[in-house]
C-alpha positions in Angstrom: 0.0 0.0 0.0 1.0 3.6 -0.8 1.1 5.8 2.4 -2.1 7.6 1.5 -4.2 4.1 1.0 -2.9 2.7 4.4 -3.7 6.1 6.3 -7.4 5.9 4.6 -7.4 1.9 5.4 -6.3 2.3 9.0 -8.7 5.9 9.2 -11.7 3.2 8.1 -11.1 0.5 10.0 -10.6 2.3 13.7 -14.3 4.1 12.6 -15.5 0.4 12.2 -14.4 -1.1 15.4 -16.8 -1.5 17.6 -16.2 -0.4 21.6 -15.3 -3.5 22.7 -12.2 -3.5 20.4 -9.5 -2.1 22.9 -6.5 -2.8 20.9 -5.4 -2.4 16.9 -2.0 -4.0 15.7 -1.0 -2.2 12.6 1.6 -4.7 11.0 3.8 -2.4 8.9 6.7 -4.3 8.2 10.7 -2.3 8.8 12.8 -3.9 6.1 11.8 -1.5 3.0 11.7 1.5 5.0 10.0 3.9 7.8 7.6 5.8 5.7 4.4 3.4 6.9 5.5 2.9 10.5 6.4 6.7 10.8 2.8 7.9 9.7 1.2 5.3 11.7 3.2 6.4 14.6 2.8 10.4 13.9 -0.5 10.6 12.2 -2.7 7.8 14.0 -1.9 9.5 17.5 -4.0 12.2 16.7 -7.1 10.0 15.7 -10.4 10.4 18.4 -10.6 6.9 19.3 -7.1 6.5 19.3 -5.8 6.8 23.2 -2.0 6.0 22.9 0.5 4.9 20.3 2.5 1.8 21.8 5.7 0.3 20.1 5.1 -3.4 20.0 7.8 -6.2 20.6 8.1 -6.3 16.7 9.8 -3.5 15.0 7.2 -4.1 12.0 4.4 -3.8 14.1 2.3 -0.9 16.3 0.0 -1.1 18.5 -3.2 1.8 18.8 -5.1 1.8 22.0 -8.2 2.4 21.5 -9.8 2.0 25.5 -8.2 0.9 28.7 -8.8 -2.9 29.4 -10.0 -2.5 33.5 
């Protein structure tokens, strides 16, 4: 995916998920560059239902929290 079709993808899918989704893993991969993680990690922070931008175990992967689990 191009950076402006992942951005509209990811945009889509956190309007789809439903409230008792509380956690999104956004599998971006690392080996062919940072242009996808970096606007997943910039641009998704400052989504409405997004809560916190987490750096998973995974370099290719981030997570979005969406709610708090308790």
């Amino acid at each position: 995916m191009t950076k402006q079709q992942a951005k509209r993808h990811l945009e889509t899918q956190l309007m789809r998920a439903s409230k008792s989704v509380y956690r999104m893993k956004v599998i971006h991969g690392y080996n062919s560059g940072t242009e996808l993680r970096d606007m997943v990690r910039r641009e998704m922070k400052h989504h409405k239902k997004v809560i916190r931008v987490e750096v998973g175990l995974n370099p290719g992967e981030t997570v979005l929290v969406l709610r708090e689990l308790y």
